[in-house]
N, C-alpha and C positions, 0 to 999 in steps of 0.2 A: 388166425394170428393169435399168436400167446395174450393174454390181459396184460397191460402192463404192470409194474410190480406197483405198489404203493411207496414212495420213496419215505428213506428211513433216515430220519435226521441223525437218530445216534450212528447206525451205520456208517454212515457218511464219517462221522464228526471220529468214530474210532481209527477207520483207515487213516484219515488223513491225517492223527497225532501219531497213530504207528505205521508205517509201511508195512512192518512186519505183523503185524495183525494177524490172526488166526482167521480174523473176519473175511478177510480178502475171498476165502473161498466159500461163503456165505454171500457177498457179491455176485460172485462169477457165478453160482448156480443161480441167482437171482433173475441176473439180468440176462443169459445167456440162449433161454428161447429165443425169446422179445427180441436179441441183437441179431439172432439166427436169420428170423422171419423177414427182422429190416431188412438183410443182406438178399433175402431169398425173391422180396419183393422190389427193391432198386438195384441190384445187381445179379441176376441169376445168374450170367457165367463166371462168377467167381465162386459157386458153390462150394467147391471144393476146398476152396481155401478158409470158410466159414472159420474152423476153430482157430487156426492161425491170425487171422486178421481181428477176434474178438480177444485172444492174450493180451494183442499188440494195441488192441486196444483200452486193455485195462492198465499195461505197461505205464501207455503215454497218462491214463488215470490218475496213477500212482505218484507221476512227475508232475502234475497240472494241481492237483488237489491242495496242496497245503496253500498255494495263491488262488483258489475257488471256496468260494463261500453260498452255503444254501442259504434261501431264503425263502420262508412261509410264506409268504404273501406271493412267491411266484409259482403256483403250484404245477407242477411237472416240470419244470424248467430244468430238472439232473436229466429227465429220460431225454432233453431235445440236446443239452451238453452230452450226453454219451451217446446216441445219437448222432450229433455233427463231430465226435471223434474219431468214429466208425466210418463217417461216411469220407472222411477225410484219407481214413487208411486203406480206404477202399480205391479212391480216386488215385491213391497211389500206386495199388496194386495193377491197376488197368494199365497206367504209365509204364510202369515196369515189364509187364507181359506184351507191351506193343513193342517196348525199346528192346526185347529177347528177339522176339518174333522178325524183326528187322536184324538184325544181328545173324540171327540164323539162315535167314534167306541173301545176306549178303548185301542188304539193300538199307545200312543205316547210312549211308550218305546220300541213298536217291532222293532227287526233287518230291516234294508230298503235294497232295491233291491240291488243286485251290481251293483254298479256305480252309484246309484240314489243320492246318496251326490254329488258326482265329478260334473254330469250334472248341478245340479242346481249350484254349484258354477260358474263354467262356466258362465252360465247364467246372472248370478250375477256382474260376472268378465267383460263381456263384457258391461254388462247396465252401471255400474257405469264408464267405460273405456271412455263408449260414451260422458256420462255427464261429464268427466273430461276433454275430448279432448275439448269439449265446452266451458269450463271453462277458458283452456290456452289459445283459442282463443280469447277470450273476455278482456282478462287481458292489460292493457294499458300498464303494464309495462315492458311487452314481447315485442320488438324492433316490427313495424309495417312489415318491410323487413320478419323476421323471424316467422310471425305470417303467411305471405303469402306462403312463403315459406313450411309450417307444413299443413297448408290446403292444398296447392295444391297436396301436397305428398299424406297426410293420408287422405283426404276427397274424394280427385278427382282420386285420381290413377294415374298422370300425373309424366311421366318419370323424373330420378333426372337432368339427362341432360338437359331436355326442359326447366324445372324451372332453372336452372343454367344459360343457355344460354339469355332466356326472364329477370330475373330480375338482371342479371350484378354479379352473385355471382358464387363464383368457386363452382366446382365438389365437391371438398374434404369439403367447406364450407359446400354447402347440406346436408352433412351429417352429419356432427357435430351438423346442428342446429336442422336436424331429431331427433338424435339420446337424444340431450341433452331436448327438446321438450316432446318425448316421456317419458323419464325419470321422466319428471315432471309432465305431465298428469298421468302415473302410479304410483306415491305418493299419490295425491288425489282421482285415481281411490281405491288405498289399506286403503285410509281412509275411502272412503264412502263403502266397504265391510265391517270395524272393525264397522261400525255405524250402518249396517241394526240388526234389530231385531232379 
């Protein structure tokens, strides 16, 4: 798998005051192994649709970016947002190629398997949950203490105690700012499910 790139704050900071940037395609060649490989390793039968689905994924880039803000002290957090962009476009792509695939065989009104709804929501629930946790992390307007505090929990797995103890914040804090953190990445996770197709 490609290295990841080293995320480029002026990059960044140029796309997002111009759309039209020349930069754009100093992006795309940037990131466009890295998003290949993701594709090649969580979805291998969409291969083929690789380049299309990383356009569409710099597209939605292009519209998200001027309300996304980088922040140094989250280091990689653009690769895990483009990333849960991708993976989001991709969730979509499988959607689409089932609802063809039923369409063609004559069979989009048959009954579906049991549970075969529940799974793919799931599915669904988890993808956009990922892109949402990205989201709260990126938000400048989440106190910088409480954004480390949500990563270290929900990304890294790392004990409520440890993070309490290492960033000067009580027990009981932790969890409030868990609990209220998560609360708000699952608003935006239940908007981007009322959004898919």
């Amino acid at each position: 798998m490609p290295q990841l790139p080293k995320t480029s704050v002026s990059l960044i900071m140029a796309i997002s005051s111009d759309p039209g940037s020349r930069r754009w395609k100093e992006m795309y060649d940037r990131y466009r192994e890295p998003l290949r490989s993701f594709l090649q390793a969580r979805f291998p039968s969409l291969g083929n649709d690789a380049d299309d689905l990383i356009q569409e994924t710099m597209a939605a880039l292009a519209r998200q970016l001027p309300n996304w803000r980088y922040s140094p002290d989250e280091n990689g957090s653009f690769h895990c947002y483009l990333a849960g962009i991708l993976k989001y476009k991709a969730m979509d792509a499988l959607r689409r190629r089932e609802r063809d695939s039923r369409i063609k065989k004559g069979l989009e009104n048959a009954a579906e398997p049991p549970g075969g709804d529940e799974r793919e929501d799931d599915e669904w629930l988890a993808s956009a949950m990922e892109l949402a946790i990205g989201e709260v992390l990126s938000d400048e307007s989440v106190n910088s203490v409480h954004r480390n505090v949500f990563r270290r929990l929900a990304l890294q797995n790392e004990s409520p105690e440890k993070v309490a103890k290492e960033l000067g914040v009580t027990r009981a804090n932790v969890d409030v700012i868990k609990s209220r953190l998560i609360a708000r990445a699952a608003k935006i996770a239940q908007r981007l499910c009322l959004e898919r197709p």
